[in-house]
PAZAPA-4460 file (N, C-alpha, C; in steps of 0.05 Angstrom, whole numbers, plus 32768, in hexadecimal, padded with zeros to 4 digits):
% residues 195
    n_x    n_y    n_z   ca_x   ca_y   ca_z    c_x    c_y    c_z   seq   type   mol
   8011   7FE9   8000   8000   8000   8000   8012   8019   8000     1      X     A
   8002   8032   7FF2   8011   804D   7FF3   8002   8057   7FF6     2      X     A
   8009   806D   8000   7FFB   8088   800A   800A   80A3   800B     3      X     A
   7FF8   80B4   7FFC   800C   80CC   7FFC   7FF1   80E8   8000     4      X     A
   8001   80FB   800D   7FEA   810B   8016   7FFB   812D   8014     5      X     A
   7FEC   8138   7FFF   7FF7   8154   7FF0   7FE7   8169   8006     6      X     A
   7FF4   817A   801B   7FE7   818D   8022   7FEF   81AA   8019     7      X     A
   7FF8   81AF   7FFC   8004   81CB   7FF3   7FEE   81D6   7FEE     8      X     A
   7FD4   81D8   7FF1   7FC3   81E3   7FE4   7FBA   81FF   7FE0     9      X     A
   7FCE   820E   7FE9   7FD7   822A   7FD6   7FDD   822A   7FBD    10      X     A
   7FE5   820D   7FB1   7FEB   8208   7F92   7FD4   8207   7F8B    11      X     A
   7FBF   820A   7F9B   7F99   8206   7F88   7F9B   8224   7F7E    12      X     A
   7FA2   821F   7F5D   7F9E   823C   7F55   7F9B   822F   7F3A    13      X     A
   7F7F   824A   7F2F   7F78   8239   7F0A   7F98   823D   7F02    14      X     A
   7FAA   8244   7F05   7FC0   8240   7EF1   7FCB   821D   7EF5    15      X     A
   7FC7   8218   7F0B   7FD2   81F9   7F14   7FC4   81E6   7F04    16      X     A
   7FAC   81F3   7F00   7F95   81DD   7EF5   7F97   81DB   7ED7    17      X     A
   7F9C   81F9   7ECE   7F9F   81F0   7EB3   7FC3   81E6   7EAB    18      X     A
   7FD3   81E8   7EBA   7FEB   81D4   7EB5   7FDA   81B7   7EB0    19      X     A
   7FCD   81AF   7ECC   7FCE   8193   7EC9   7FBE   8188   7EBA    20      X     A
   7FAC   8199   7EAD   7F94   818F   7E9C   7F9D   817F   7E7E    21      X     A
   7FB3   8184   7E76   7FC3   8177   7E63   7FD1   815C   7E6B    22      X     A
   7FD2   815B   7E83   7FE6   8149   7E8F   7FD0   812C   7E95    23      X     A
   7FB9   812E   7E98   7FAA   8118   7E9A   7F97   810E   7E88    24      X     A
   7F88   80ED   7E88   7F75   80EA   7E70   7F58   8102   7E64    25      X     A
   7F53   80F3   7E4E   7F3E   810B   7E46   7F2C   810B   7E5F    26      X     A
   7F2A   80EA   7E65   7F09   80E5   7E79   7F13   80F9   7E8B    27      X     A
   7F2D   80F9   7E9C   7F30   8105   7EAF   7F2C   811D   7EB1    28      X     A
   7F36   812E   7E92   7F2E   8149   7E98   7F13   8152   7E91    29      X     A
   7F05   813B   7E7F   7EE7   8145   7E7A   7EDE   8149   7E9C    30      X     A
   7EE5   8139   7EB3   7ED2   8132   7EC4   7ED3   814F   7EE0    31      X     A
   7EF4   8156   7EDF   7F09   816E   7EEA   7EEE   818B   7EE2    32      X     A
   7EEE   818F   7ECB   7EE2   81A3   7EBC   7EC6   819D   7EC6    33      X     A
   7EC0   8194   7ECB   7E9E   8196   7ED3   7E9D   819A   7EED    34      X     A
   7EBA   819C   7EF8   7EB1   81A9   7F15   7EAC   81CB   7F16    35      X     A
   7EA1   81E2   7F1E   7E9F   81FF   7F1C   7EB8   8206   7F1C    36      X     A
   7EC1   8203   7F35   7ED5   8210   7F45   7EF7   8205   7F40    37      X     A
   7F00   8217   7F41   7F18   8210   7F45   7F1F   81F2   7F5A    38      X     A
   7F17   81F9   7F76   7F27   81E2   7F83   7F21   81C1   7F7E    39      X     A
   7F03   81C3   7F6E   7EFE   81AC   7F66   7F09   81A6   7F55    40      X     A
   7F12   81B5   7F41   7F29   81AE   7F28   7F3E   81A5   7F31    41      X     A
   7F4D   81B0   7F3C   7F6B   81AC   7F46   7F66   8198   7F58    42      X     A
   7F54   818C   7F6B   7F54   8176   7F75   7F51   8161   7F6E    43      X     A
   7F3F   8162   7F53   7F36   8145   7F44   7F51   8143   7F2F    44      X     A
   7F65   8158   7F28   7F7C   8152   7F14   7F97   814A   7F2E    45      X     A
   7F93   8155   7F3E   7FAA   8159   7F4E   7FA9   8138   7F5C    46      X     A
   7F91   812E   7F67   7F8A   8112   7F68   7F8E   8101   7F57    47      X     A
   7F90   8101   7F44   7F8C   80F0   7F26   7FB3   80ED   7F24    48      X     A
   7FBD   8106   7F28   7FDB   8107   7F1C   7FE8   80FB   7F37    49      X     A
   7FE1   80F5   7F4F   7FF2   80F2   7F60   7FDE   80D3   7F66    50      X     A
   7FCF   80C8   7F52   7FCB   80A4   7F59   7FDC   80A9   7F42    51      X     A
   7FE0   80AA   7F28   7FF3   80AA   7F19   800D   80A0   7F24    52      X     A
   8015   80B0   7F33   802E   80B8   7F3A   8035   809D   7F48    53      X     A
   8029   808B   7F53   802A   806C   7F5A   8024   805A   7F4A    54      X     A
   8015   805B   7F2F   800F   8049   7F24   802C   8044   7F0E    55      X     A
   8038   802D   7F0C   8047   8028   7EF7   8035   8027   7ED8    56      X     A
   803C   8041   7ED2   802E   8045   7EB1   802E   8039   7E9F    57      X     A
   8045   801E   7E99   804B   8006   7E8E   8033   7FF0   7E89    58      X     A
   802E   7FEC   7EA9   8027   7FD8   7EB6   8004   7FDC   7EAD    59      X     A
   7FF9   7FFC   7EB0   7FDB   8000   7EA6   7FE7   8011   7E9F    60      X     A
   7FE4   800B   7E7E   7FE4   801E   7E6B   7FC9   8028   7E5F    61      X     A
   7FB0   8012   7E63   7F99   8019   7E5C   7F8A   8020   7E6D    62      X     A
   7F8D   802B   7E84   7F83   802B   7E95   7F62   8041   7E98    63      X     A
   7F4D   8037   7E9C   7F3A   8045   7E95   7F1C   8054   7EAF    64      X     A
   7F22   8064   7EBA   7F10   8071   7ED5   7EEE   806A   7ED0    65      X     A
   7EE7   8056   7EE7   7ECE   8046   7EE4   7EBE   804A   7F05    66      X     A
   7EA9   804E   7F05   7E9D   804D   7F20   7E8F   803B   7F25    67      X     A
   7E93   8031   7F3F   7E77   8016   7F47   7E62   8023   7F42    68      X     A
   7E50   800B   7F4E   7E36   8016   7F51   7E2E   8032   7F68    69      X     A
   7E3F   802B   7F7D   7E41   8045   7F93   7E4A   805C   7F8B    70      X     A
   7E59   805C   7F75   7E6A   8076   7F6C   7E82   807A   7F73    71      X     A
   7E8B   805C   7F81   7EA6   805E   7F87   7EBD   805B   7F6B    72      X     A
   7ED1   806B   7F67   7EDB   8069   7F54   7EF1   8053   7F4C    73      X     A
   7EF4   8046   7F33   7F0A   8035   7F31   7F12   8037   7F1A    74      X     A
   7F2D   8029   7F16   7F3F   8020   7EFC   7F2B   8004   7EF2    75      X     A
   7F2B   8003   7EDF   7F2B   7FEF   7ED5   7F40   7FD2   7ED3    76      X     A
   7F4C   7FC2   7ED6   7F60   7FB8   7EDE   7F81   7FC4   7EE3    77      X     A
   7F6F   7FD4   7EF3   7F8B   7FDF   7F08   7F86   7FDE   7F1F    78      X     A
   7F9B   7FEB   7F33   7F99   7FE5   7F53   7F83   7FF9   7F5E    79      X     A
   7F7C   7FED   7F76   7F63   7FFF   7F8C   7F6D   8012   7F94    80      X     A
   7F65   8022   7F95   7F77   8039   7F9F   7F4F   804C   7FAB    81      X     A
   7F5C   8068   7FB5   7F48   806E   7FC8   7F58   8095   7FC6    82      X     A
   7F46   80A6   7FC1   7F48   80BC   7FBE   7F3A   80D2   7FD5    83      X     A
   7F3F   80EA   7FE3   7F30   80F9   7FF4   7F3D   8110   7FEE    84      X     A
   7F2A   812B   7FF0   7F39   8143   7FF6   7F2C   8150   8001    85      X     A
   7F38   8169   8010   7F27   817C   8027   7F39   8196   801F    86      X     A
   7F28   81A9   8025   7F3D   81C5   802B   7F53   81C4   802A    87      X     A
   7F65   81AE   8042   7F84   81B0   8049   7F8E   819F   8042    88      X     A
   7F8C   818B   8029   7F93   8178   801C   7F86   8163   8009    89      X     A
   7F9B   8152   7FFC   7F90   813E   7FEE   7F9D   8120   7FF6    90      X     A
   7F90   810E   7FF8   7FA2   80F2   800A   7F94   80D5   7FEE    91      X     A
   7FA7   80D0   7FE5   7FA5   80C3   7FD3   7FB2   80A3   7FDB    92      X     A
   7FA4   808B   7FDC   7FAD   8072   7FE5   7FB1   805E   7FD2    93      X     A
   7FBB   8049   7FC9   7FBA   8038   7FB1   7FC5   8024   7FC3    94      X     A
   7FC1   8000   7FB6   7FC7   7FE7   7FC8   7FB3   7FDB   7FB8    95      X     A
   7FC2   7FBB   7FB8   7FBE   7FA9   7FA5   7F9A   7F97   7FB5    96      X     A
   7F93   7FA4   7FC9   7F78   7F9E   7FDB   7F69   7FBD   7FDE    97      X     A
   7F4F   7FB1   7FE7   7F3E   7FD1   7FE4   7F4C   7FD9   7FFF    98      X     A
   7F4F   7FF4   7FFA   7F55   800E   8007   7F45   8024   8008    99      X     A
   7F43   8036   801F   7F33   804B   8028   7F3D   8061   802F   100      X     A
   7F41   8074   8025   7F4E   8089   8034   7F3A   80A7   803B   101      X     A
   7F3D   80B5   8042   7F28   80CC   8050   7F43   80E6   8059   102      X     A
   7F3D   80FB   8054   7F4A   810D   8062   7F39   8128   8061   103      X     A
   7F3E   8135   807B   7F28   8147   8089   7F36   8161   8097   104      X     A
   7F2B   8176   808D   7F37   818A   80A5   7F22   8184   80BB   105      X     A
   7F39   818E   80CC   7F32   8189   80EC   7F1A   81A3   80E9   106      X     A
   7F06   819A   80F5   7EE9   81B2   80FA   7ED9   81A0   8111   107      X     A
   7ECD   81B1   8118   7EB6   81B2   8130   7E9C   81A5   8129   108      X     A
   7E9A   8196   812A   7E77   8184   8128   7E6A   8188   813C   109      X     A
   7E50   818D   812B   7E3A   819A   8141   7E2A   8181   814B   110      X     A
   7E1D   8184   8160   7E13   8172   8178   7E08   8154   8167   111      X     A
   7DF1   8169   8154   7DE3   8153   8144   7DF5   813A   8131   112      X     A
   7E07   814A   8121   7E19   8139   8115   7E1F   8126   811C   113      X     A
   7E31   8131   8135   7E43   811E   814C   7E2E   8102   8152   114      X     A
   7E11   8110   815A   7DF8   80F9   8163   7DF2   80E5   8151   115      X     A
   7DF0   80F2   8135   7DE7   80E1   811F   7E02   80C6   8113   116      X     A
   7E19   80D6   811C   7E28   80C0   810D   7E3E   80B0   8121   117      X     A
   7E38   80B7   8136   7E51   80AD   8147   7E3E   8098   815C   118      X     A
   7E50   8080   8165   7E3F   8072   8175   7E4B   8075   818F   119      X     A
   7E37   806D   81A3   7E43   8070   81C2   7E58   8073   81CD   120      X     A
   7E6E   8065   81C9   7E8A   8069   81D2   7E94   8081   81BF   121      X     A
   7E8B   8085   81A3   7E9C   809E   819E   7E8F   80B4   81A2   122      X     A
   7E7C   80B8   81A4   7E68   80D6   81B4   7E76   80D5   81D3   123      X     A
   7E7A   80BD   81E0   7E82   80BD   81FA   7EA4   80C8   81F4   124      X     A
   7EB5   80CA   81E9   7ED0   80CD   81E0   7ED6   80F0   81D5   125      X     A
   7EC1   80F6   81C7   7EBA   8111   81C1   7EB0   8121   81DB   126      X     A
   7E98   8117   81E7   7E8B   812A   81F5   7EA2   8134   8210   127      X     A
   7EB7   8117   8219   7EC5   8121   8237   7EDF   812C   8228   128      X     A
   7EE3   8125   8210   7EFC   813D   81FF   7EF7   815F   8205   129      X     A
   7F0F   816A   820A   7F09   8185   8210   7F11   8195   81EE   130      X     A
   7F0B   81A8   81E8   7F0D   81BD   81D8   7F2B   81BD   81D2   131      X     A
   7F35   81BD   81BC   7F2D   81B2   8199   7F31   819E   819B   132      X     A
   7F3D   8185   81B4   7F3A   8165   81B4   7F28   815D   819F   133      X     A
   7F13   816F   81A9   7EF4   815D   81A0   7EF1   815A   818D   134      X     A
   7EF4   8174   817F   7F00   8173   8160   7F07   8165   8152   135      X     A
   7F1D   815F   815F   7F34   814D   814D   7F33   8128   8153   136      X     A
   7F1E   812A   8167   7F16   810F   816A   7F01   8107   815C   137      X     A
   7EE4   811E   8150   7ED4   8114   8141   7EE2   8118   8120   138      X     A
   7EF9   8128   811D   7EF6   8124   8106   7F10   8107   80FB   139      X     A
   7F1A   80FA   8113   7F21   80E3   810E   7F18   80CD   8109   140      X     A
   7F03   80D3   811E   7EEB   80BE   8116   7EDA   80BF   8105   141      X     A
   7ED6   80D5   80F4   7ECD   80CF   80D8   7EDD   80D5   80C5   142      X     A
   7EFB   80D6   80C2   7F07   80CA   80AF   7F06   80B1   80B4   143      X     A
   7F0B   80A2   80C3   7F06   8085   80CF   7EEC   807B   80B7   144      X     A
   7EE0   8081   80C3   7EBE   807A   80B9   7EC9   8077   809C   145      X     A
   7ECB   8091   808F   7ECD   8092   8074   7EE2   808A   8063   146      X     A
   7EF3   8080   8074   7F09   806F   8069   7F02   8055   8064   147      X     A
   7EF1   8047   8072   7EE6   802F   8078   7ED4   8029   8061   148      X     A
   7EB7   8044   805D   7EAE   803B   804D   7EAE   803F   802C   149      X     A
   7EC0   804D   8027   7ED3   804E   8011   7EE1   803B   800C   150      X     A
   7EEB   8028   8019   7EF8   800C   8019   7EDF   7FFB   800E   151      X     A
   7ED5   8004   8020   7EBC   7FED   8015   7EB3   7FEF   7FF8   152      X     A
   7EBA   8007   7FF5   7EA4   8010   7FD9   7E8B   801A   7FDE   153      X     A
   7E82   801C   7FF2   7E62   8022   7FF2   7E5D   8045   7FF9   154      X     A
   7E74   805A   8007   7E6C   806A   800C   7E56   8073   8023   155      X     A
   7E55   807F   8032   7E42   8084   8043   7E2A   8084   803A   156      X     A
   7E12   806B   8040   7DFB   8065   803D   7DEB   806B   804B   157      X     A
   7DF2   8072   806C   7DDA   8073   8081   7DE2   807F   809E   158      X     A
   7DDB   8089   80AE   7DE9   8094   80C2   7DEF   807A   80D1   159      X     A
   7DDB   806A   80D3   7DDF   8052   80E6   7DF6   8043   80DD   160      X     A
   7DF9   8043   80C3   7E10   8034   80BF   7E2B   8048   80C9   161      X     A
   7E34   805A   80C2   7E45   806F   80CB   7E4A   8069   80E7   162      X     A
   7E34   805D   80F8   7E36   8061   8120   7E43   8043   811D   163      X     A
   7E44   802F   8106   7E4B   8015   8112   7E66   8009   80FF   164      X     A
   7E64   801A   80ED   7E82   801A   80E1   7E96   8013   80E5   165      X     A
   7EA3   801E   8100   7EBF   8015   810B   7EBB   8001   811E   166      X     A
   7EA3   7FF4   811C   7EA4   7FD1   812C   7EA5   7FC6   811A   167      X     A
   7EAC   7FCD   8100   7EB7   7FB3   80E9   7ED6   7FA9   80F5   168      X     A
   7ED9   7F8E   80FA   7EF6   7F89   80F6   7F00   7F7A   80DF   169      X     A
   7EF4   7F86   80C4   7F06   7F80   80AC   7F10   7F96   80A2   170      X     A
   7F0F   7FAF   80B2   7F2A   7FC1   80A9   7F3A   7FBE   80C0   171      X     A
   7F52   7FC8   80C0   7F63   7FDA   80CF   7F5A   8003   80C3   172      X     A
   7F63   800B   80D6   7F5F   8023   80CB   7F80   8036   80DF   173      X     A
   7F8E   8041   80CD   7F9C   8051   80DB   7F94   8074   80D1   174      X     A
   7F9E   807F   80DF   7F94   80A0   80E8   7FB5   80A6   80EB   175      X     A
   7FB5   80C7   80D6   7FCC   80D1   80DE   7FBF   80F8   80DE   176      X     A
   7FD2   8102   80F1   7FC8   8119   80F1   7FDE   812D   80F2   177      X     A
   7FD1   814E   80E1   7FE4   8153   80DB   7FDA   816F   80EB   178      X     A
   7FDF   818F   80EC   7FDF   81A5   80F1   7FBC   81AC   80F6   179      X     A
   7FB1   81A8   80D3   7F9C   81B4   80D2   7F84   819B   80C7   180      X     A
   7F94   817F   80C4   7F7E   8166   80AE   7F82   8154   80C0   181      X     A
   7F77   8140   80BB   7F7B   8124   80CA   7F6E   8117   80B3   182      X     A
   7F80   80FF   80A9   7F76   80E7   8090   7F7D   80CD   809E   183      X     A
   7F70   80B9   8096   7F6F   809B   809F   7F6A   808D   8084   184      X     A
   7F72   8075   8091   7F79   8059   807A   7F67   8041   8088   185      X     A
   7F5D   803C   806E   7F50   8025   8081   7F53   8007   8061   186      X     A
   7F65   7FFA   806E   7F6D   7FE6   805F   7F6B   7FC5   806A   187      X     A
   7F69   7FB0   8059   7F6C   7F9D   806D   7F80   7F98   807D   188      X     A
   7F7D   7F81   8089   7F8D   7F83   80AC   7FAC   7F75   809B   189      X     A
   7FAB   7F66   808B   7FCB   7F5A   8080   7FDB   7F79   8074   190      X     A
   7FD0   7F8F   8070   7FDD   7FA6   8068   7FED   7FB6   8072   191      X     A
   8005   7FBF   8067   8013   7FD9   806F   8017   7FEA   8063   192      X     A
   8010   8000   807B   8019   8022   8069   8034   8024   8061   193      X     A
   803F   802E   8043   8057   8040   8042   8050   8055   8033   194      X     A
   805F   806C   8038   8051   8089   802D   8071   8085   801A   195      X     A
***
């Protein structure tokens, strides 16, 4: 498994975007361009060029961007790999087994959120956390979550599923944190990280 996680995102500028818009497939940039905004551009090219950047080009030369039924995205016979971006980064995962990755700026979840998607012991883990703890503990636990169900392929379907998520033990999930993001991996248990 690899994992690599870009937090320059002062480089989100249309000039970045139209460098890389040459640099990737047509699908990719038909799909880049239908976002409005700048940061969605530069995140869907800037994602695309840095799974690139792990895939031996040799090896999938035909390689062609396909979505399940969930909308989870894939290669066509190439490796699993798992894409996220937020404000303060982009965290890009690839491994020869499904992989999940999630990355989040650290923010404040309001009461309801916290209620709707977190189950007993992590509302209990949040609520006696003091200020920005709390923070940075709910938003571990839903990179967690969404690392998980991005592995799966299925994407967040239901709140109830979200509260029971991390009683799966067919992931591992690791959490790394940085200044202003926190991203997690959630891969099977025979796996190891190298960045």
């Amino acid at each position: 498994m690899k994992v690599v996680v870009f937090d320059r995102m002062e480089e989100c500028t249309e000039a970045e975007v139209q460098r890389m818009l040459p640099l990737v497939s047509a699908q990719r940039r038909e799909q880049a361009l239908k976002y409005k905004h700048t940061f969605g551009q530069f995140c869907c090219l800037k994602s695309w060029l840095m799974l690139f950047d792990f895939v031996e080009m040799s090896r999938y030369r035909d390689l062609e961007w396909k979505y399940n039924e969930h909308g989870k995205p894939y290669m066509a016979n190439g490796p699993y790999f798992s894409i996220s971006h937020c404000k303060e980064g982009i965290a890009v995962a690839i491994d020869d087994a499904p992989i999940g990755i999630d990355i989040e700026a650290i923010r404040h979840a309001n009461e309801d959120l916290i209620e709707r998607t977190m189950n007993e012991e992590e509302k209990r883990l949040i609520a006696n956390s003091q200020q920005p703890i709390a923070d940075r503990e709910f938003t571990r636990f839903w990179t967690q979550k969404e690392a998980i169900v991005k592995a799966e392929g299925t994407g967040i379907m239901s709140f109830e599923q979200l509260q029971k998520t991390l009683e799966s033990e067919k992931w591992k999930v690791e959490s790394f944190e940085k200044e202003k993001y926190i991203y997690s991996i959630a891969y099977g248990q025979l796996c190891s990280i190298s960045a």
